[in-house]
N, C-alpha and C positions, 0 to 999 in steps of 0.2 A: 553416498550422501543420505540426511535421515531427515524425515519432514518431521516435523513439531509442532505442536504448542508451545509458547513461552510463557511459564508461569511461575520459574525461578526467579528471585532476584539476584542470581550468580550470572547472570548473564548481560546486565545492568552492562556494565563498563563495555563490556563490546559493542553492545549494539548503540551507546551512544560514540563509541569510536567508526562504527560502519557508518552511521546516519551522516555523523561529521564527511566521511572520506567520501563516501555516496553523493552527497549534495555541492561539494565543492565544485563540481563540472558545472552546477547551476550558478553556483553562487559566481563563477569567471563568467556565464553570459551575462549577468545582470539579473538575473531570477533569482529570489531570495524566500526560498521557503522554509516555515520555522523549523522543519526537522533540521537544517542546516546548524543549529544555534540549541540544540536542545542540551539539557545537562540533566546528571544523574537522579536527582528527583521528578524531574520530567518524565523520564524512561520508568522509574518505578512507579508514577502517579497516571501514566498511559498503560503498563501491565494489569492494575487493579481495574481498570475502566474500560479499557478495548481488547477484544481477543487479537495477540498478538501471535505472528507463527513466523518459520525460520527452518532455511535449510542448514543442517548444519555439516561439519565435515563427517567421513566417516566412524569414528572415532567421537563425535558426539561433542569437542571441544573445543570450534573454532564456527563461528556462525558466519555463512556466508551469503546471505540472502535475509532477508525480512520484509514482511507484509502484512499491514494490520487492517481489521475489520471492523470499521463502525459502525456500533448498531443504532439503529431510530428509536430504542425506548433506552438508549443508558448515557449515562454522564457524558459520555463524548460521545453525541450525534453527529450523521454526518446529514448532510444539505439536504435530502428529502428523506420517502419514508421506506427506501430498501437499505441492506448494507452498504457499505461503502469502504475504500480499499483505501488505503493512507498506509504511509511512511514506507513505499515500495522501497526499497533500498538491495543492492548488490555490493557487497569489498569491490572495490575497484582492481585488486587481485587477479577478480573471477568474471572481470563484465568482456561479454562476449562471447559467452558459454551457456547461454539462453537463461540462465539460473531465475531469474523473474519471470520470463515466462513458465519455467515449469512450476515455480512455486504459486504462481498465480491460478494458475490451473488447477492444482492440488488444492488450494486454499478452494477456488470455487467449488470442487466439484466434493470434497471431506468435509468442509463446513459447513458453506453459504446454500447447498445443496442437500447435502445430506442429512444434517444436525438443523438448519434453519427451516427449510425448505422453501427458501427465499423464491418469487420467480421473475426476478430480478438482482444484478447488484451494480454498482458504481463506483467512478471513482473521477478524479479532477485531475488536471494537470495545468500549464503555465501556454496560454496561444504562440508564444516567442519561444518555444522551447520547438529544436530544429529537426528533432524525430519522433517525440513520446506520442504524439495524437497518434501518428501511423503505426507505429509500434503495438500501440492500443486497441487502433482499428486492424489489426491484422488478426488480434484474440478475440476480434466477434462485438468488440466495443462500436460503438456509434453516438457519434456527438448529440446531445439534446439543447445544451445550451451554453451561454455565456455568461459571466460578471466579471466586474469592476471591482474584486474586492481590497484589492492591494495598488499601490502605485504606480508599482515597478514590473504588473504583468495582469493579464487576462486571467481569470479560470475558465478553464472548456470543461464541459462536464460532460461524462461518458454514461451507457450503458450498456449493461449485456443482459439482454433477455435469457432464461435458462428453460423456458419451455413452459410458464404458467400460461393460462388464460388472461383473453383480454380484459376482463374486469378484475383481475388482480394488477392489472397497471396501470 
C-alpha cells in the first residue's frame, strides 16, 4: 500500500464511489452523513479546500482508504481551532483490515504533526453510531463534546492531544 496526498482530480470518481459504498452502513442505521450523498464537483471542490489523503493499492491505482483534514484558517473549517479529520472512509472491500486506522495514524503523525505541528487534532462522529466513538477512543481520542446539529443524530466530538503544552489548548 502507498500513503498520499490527493491532489489529482483523476481520482475524483473513486473516491466519490468509496464515500458512497463507505457511508451506506450508516445510511442502513439511520445516520445520514453528507459524505454519503456527495457528487463529483463536491469531491473536486473539497480537494481544492481540504488536504485530502488515501491509502492506495500497491500499484498506485485503486484508493482504498481516505481521510481528510480540516484546517481552522481555510474554506472548510472544521468546529474549533485545531485540524479536524472528515470523510474517514474505507472500500468496504477492505474494512476489517485496520486500513483507517493506519491511515489515520499516518495522516496524524506526516501532516497534522509533522507539516502542521498542530498540538492537537479532531474529529466528529454520529452518538447512534454502535462502534466509531470506541473505535476512536482506542486511537487516543476522548470525547469533549456534543451537538444537535442534524435531526437524525448527535455529533460527539473527539480529540487527540499530540504532546503540545497546556496553553496551546
Amino acid at each position: 500500500m502507498k500513503f498520499e496526498q490527493i491532489v489529482s482530480d483523476n481520482y475524483v470518481p473513486q473516491l466519490v464511489s468509496l464515500l458512497h459504498a463507505a457511508y451506506q452502513a450508516d445510511e442502513k442505521l439511520g445516520i445520514h452523513f453528507r459524505a454519503a450523498r456527495v457528487n463529483a464537483a463536491d469531491v473536486r471542490k473539497h480537494l481544492q479546500t481540504t488536504p485530502t489523503f488515501a491509502l492506495l493499492s500497491s500499484d498506485g491505482q485503486q484508493v482504498l482508504a481516505t481521510v481528510s483534514v480540516r484546517l481552522p484558517w481555510s474554506a472548510n473549517p472544521g468546529p474549533g481551532r485545531f485540524p479536524h479529520l472528515g470523510w474517514v472512509a474505507t472500500n468496504p472491500a477492505y474494512q476489517g483490515h485496520g486500513l483507517a486506522k493506519q491511515l489515520i495514524t499516518a495522516v496524524i503523525k506526516q501532516f497534522v504533526v509533522a507539516k502542521l505541528r498542530a498540538p492537537a487534532v479532531t474529529l466528529g462522529t454520529a452518538k447512534e453510531h454502535p462502534w466509531l466513538i470506541q473505535a476512536y477512543q482506542r486511537l487516543g481520542f476522548e470525547v469533549t463534546g456534543e451537538a444537535q446539529l442534524f435531526p437524525d443524530h448527535k455529533t460527539v466530538y473527539l480529540r487527540k492531544t499530540l504532546g503540545g503544552t497546556a496553553s496551546e489548548l
